[in-house]
C-alpha positions as CSV (number, residue, x, y, z in Angstrom):
1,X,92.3,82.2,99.6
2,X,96.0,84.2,99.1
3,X,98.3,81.6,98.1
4,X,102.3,82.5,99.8
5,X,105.3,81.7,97.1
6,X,108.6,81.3,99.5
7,X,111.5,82.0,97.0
8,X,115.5,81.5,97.9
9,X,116.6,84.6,95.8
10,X,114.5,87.5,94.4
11,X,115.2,90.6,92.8
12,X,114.9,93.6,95.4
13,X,113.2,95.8,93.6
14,X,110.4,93.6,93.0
15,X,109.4,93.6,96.8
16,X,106.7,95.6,98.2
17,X,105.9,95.3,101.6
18,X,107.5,92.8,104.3
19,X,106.7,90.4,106.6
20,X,109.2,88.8,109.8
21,X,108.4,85.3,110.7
22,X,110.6,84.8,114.2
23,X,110.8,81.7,116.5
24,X,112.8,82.1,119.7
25,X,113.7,79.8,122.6
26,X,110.7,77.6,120.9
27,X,108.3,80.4,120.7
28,X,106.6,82.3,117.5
29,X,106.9,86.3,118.0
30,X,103.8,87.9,117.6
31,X,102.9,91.4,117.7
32,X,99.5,93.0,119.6
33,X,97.9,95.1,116.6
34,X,97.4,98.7,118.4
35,X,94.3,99.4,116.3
36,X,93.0,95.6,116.6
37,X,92.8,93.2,119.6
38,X,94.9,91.0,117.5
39,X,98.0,89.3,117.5
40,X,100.3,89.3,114.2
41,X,103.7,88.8,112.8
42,X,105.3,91.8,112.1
43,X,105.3,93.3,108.9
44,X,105.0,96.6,106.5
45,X,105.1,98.2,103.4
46,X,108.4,99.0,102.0
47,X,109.2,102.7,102.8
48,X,111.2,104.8,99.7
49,X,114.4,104.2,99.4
50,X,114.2,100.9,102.3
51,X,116.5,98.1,101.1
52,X,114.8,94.8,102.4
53,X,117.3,92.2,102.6
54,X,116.5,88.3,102.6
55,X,118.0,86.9,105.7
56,X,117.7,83.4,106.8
């Protein structure tokens, strides 16, 4: 099983790949996987040079 770690500060450099968790008007956003019949949260790898900021 993955076990998920939620920090309150990290070091930027240390992040890989991101993933957006988004509720709206009382609804979770998901995404429909264009390769999958699957819904997901959106997400990535971290593309050269991408600064990925930690917003809450």
């Amino acid at each position: 099983m993955t076990k998920v770690n939620f920090y309150d500060k990290v070091n930027d450099g240390l992040l890989k790949f991101a993933v957006i968790i988004a509720k709206t008007d009382g609804k979770w956003v998901f995404c429909k996987h264009r390769e999958r019949n699957t819904y997901e949260v959106p997400g990535g790898h971290r593309e050269a040079g991408e600064n990925l900021s930690l917003m809450r």
